[in-house]
C-alpha positions as CSV (number, residue, x, y, z in Angstrom):
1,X,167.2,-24.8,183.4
2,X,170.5,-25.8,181.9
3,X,169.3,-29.0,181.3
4,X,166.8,-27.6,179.2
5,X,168.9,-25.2,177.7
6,X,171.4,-28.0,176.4
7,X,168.9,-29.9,175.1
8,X,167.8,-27.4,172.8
9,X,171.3,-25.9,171.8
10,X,171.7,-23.7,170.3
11,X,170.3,-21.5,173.6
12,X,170.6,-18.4,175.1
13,X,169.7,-18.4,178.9
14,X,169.2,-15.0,180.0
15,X,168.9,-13.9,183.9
16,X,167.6,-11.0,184.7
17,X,168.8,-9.2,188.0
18,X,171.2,-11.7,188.9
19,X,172.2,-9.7,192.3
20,X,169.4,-11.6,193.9
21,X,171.3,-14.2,193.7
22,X,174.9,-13.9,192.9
23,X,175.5,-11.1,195.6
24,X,179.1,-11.4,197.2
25,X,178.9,-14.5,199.4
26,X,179.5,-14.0,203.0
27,X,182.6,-15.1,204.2
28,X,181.4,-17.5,207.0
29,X,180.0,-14.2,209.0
30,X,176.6,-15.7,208.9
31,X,176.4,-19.1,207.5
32,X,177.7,-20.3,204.1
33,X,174.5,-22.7,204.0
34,X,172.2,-20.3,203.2
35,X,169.5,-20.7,200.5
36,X,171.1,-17.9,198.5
37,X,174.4,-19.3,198.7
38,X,173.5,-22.4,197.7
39,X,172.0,-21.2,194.3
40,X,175.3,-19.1,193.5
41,X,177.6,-22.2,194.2
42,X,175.0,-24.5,192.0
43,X,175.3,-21.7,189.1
44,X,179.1,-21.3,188.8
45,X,179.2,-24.8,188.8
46,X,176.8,-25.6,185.9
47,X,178.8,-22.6,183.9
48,X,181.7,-24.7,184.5
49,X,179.8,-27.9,182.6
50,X,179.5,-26.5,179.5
51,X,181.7,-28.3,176.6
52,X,183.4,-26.3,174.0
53,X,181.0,-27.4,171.1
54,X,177.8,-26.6,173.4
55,X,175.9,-23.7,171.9
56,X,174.2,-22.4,174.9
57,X,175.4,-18.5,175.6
58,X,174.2,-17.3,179.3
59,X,173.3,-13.4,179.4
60,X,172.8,-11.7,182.5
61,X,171.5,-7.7,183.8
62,X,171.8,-6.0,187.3
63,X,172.0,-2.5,187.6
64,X,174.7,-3.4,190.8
65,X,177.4,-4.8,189.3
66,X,179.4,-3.8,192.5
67,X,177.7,-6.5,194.6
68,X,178.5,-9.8,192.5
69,X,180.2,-12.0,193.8
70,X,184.2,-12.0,191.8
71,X,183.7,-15.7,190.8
72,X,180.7,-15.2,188.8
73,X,183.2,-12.5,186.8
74,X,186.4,-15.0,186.3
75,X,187.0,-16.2,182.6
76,X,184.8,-18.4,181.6
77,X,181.3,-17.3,183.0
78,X,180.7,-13.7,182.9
79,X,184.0,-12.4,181.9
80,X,182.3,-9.5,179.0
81,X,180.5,-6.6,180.6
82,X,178.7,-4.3,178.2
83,X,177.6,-0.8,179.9
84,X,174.3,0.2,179.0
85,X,174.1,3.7,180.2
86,X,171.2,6.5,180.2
87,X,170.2,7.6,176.6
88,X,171.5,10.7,175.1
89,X,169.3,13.0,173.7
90,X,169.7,11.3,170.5
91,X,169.0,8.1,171.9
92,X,166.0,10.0,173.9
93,X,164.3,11.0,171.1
94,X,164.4,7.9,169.1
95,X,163.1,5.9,172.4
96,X,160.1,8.5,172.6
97,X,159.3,8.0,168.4
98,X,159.3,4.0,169.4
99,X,156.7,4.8,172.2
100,X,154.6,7.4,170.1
101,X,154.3,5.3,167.2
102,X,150.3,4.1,168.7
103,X,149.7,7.0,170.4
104,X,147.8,9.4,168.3
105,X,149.4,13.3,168.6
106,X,148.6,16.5,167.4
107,X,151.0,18.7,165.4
108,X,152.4,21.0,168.0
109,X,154.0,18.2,169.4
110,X,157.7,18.5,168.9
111,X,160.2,14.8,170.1
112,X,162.8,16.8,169.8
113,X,161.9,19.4,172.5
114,X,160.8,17.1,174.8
115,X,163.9,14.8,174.5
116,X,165.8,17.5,175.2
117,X,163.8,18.5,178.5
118,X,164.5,15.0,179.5
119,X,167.9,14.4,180.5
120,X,168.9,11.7,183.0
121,X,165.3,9.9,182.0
122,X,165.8,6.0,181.2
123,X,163.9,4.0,178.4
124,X,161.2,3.1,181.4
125,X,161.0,6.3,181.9
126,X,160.8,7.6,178.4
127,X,157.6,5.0,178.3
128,X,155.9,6.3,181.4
129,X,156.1,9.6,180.2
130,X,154.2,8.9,176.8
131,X,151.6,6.8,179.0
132,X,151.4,9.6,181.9
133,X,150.5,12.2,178.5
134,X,147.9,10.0,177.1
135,X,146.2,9.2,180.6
136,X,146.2,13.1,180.7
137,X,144.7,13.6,177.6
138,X,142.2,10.6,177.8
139,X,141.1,12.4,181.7
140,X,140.4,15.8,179.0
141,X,138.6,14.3,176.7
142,X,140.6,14.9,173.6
143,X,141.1,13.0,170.7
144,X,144.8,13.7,170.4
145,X,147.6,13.4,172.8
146,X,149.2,17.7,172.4
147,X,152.0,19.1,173.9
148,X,150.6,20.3,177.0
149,X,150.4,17.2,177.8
150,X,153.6,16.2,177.9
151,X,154.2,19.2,180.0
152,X,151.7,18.1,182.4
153,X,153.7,14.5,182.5
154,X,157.0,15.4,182.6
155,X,156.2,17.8,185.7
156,X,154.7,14.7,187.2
157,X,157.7,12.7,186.8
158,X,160.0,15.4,188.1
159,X,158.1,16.9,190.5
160,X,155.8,14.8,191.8
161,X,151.7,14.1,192.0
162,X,150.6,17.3,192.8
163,X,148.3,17.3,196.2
164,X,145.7,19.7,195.6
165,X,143.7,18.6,198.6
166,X,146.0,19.5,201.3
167,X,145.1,22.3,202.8
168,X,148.1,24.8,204.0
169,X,147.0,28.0,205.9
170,X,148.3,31.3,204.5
171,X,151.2,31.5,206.9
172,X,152.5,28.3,205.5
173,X,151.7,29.5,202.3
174,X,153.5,32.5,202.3
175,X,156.5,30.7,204.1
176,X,156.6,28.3,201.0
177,X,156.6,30.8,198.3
178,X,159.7,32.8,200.1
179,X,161.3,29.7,200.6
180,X,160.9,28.3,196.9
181,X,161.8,32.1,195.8
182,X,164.9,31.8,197.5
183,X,166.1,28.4,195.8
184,X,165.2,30.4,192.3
185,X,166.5,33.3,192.6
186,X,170.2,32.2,193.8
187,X,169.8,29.2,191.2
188,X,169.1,32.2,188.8
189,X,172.4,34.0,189.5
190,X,175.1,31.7,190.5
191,X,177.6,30.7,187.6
192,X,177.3,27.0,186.1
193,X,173.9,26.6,187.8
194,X,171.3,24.2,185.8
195,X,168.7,26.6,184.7
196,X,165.6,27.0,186.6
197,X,162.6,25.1,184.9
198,X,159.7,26.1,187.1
199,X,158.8,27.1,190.6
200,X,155.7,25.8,192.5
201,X,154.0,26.2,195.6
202,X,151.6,22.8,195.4
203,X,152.2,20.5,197.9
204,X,153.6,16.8,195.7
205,X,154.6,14.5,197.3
206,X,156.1,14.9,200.7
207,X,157.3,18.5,199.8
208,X,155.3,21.5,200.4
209,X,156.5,23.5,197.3
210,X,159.4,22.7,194.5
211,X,162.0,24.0,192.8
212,X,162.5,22.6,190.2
213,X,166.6,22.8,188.2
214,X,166.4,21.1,184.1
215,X,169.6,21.0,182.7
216,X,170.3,22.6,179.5
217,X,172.9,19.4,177.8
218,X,173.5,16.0,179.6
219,X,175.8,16.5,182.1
220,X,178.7,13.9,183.2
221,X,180.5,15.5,185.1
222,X,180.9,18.6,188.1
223,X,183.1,20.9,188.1
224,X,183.9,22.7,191.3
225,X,182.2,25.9,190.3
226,X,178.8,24.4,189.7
227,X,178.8,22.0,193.3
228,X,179.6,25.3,194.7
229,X,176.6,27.0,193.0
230,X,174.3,23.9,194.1
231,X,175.2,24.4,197.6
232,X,174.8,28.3,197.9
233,X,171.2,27.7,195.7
234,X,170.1,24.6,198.4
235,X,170.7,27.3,201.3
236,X,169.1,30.1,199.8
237,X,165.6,28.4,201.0
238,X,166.4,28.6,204.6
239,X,167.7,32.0,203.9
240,X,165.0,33.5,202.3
241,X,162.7,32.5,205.5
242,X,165.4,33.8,207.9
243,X,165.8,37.4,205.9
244,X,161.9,37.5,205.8
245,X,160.5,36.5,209.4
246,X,163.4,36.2,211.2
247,X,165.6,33.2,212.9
248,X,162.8,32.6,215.3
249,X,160.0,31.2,213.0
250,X,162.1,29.8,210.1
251,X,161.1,26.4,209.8
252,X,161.9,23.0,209.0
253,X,161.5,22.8,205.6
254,X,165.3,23.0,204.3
255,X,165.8,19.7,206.1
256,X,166.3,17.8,203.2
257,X,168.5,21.2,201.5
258,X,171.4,20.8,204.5
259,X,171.6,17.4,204.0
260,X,172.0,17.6,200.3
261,X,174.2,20.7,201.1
262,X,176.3,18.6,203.5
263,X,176.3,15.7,201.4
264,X,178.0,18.1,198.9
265,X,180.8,19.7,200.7
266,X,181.7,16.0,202.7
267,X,182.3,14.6,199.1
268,X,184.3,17.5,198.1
269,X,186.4,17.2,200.7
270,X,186.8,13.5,201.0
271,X,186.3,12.1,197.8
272,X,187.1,14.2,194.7
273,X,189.8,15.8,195.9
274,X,188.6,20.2,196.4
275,X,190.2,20.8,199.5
276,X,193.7,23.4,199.0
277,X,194.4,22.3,202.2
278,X,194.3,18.5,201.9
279,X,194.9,17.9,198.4
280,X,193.9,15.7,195.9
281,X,193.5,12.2,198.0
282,X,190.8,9.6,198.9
283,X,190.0,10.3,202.6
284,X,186.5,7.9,203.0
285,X,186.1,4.4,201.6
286,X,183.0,2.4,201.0
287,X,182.6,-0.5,202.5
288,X,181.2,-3.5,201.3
289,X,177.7,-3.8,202.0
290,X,176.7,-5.8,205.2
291,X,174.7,-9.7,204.7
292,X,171.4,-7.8,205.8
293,X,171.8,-4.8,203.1
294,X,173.2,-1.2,203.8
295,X,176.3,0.1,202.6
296,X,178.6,2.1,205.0
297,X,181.8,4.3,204.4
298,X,184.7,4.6,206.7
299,X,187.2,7.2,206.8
300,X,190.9,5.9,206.3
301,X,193.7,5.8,209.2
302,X,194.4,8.8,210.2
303,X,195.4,11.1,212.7
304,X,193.3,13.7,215.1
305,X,194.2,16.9,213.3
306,X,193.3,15.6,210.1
307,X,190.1,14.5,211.3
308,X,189.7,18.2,212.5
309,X,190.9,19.7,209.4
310,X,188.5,17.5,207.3
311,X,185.7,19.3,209.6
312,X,187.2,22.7,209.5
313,X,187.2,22.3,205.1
314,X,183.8,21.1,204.9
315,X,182.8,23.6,207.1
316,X,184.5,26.7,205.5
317,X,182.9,25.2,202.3
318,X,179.2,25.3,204.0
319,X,180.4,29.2,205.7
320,X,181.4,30.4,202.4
321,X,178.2,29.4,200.1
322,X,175.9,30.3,202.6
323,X,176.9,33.6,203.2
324,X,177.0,33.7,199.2
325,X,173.4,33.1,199.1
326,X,172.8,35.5,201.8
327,X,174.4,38.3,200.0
328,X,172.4,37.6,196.9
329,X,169.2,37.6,198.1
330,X,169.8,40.7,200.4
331,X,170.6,42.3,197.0
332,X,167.9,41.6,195.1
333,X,164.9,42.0,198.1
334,X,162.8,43.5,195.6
335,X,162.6,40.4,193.3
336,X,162.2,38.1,196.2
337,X,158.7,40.3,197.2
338,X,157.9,39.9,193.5
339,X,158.2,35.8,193.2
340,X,156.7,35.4,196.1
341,X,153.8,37.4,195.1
342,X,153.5,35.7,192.1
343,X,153.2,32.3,193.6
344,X,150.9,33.2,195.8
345,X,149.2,34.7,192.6
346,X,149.9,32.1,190.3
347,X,150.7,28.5,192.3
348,X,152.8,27.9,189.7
349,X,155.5,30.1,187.7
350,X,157.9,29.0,184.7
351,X,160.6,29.6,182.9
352,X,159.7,32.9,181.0
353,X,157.7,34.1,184.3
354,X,160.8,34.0,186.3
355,X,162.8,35.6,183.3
356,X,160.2,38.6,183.8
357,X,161.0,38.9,187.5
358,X,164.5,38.7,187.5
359,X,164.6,41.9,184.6
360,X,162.2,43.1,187.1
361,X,159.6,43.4,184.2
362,X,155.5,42.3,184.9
363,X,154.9,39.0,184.8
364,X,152.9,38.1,182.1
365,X,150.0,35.9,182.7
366,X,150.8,31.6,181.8
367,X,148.2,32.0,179.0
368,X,150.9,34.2,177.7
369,X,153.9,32.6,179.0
370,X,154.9,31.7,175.2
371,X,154.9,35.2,174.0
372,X,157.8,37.7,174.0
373,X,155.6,40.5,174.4
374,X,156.6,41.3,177.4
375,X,159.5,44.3,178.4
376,X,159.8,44.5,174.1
377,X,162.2,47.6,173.7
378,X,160.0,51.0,172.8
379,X,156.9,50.0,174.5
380,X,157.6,53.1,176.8
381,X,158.5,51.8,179.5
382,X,162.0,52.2,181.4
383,X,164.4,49.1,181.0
384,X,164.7,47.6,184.4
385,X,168.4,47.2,186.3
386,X,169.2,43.6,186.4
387,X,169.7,41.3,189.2
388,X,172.7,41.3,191.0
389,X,174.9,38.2,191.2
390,X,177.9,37.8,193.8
391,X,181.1,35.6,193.0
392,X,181.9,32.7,195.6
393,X,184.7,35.1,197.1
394,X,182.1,37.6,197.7
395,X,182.8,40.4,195.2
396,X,179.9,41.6,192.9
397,X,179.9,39.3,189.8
398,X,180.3,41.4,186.2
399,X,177.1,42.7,184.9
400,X,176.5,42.4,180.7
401,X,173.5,44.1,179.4
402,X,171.8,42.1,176.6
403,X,168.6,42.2,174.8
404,X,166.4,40.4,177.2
405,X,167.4,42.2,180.3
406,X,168.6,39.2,181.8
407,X,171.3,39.1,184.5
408,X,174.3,37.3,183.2
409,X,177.2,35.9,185.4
């Protein structure tokens, strides 16, 4: 290959994923001889060949920078590193006109709403959507790709395929629909949460139901209040089954919520530096990952009490947020009844049908979703008292009345 490339100077080789091949070598553990090994050694030794008045430029990608092995990084071979990171939703929306340009839409659809309900999607992702909308269309029979559509894709993408065929019995049903009301409703009335996109009790993928967060701006960075807020809204799940049919039968369906939950509270503790107690220091290291694959993490030296302190903060952190949740959803039984009755009604709820339950209004039907027609002042009916919220030291959050009826924290 750089044979070839010098004989046609001026060249650019570019190598895609280079991890495969330029991983950290391992240092004897296993064998240096390795086929791998060999390839890396051959490759930093052909970037050393190259004289000054060669024009051949070698470009290379990963998305694990971490891995490579520091010689293919010295001066000399790949000593510039240019970040690409996620699109904006500027970048978004020009990715989605590039992707559109063959793809014959109708006028409601709007690139600018949907690049702003995309954040965190990648260029490959921005393309899938487009192609998951057409499919979509093309499986309707319509001439035009609309924006329903991209609805329909983007809550593919997010959520899942949805699995129409499995069969759940009502129990399981009914269990789902608490559970997923749970998630909302906390997610709903904790400060600095992501706002809740939509709610669903249709099985996709491995999940029995889905709750489903879309930020409102690109976010790059946590503060303490909203990890907090993730935490209290992961346990309300388990809660809401606990509060409804009792310890006994609640179920295992918030295994993958307490690991996230845990996941949290360890890496507030150990990593970023929210502990009063311990203070701002790095407590757990990652280790290099091993020949076979697999990262690992070790904590630093340290002594026996710290060890037990480290537990005691990540579990005061778990304690606090789940008797947060608890309190919330105690308070507001009546809209927990109401969700749940409208996914067992519905299936699926969004945006503005949750808004309606948490003013305690009637949900209006999806058809009219859209519409503000709903709770419109003088229509005769009483204004509805708006959910309560509780603060993460318990107290009852500040109530601010506002047009929509809407609780605000």
């Amino acid at each position: 290959m750089f044979a070839t490339a010098k004989k046609h100077a001026p060249c650019i080789i570019f190598i895609d994923e280079i991890d495969a091949v330029g991983r950290k070598r391992s240092a004897g553990f296993v064998g240096g001889q390795d086929e791998r090994e060999q390839t890396l050694n051959q490759l930093l030794v052909e970037m050393d060949g190259f004289e000054g008045h060669e024009a051949v430029i070698v470009i290379a990608a990963t998305n694990r920078p971490d891995v490579l092995d520091s010689a293919l990084l010295r001066p000399g071979r790949f000593d510039r590193q240019v970040t690409v990171a996620l699109p904006d939703i500027k970048g978004r929306e020009q990715i989605l006109a590039v992707h559109m340009r063959k793809v014959p839409t109708s006028g409601d659809v709007n690139v600018a709403l949907i690049a702003r309900g995309t954040p965190g999607f990648s260029g490959a992702e921005l393309a899938n959507l487009v192609n998951e909308a057409a499919l979509n269309a093309a499986r309707t029979d319509k001439r035009m790709v609309t924006m329903a559509d991209f609805d329909f894709a983007k809550d593919k993408l997010l959520m899942g395929t949805a699995r129409r065929s499995m069969a759940m019995n009502e129990h399981e049903k009914e269990n789902t629909a608490y559970h997923e009301s749970g998630h909302a409703i906390v997610g709903k009335l904790v400060p600095d949460h992501d706002p809740v996109y939509k709610v669903s009790i249709i099985p996709r993928g491995r999940a029995l139901g889905v709750t489903m967060y879309l930020p409102e701006n690109d976010r790059f960075s946590h503060s303490r209040q909203y990890l907090e807020s993730m935490i209290a809204s992961l346990y309300a799940g388990r809660i809401a089954e606990e509060l409804i049919f009792g310890n006994e039968l609640a179920t295992t369906g918030a295994a993958n919520d307490i690991e996230k939950a845990t996941g949290i509270a360890r890496n507030m503790v150990l990593r970023w530096g929210f502990s009063s107690k311990l203070g701002a220091q790095l407590l757990e290291n990652d280790q290099l990952e091993s020949y076979y694959g697999g990262g690992s993490s070790q904590l630093q030296g340290m002594s026996e009490s710290t060890r037990e302190l480290i537990d005691s903060e990540i579990r005061d952190i778990l304690t606090r947020n789940y008797n947060r949740a608890r309190t919330i959803l105690e308070e507001n039984m009546d809209i927990l009844h109401a969700m749940k009755d409208a996914l067992m009604k519905y299936e699926t709820i969004d945006a503005d049908q949750i808004e309606d339950l948490m003013a305690r209004r009637p949900v209006r039907d999806i058809a009219a979703a859209g519409d503000a027609g709903a709770g419109k002042p003088g229509d005769g009916k009483p204004e509805a008292e708006p959910a309560k919220a509780v603060s993460p030291e318990g107290e009852k959050a500040e109530k601010t009345d506002s047009a929509d009826n809407s609780p605000r924290v």
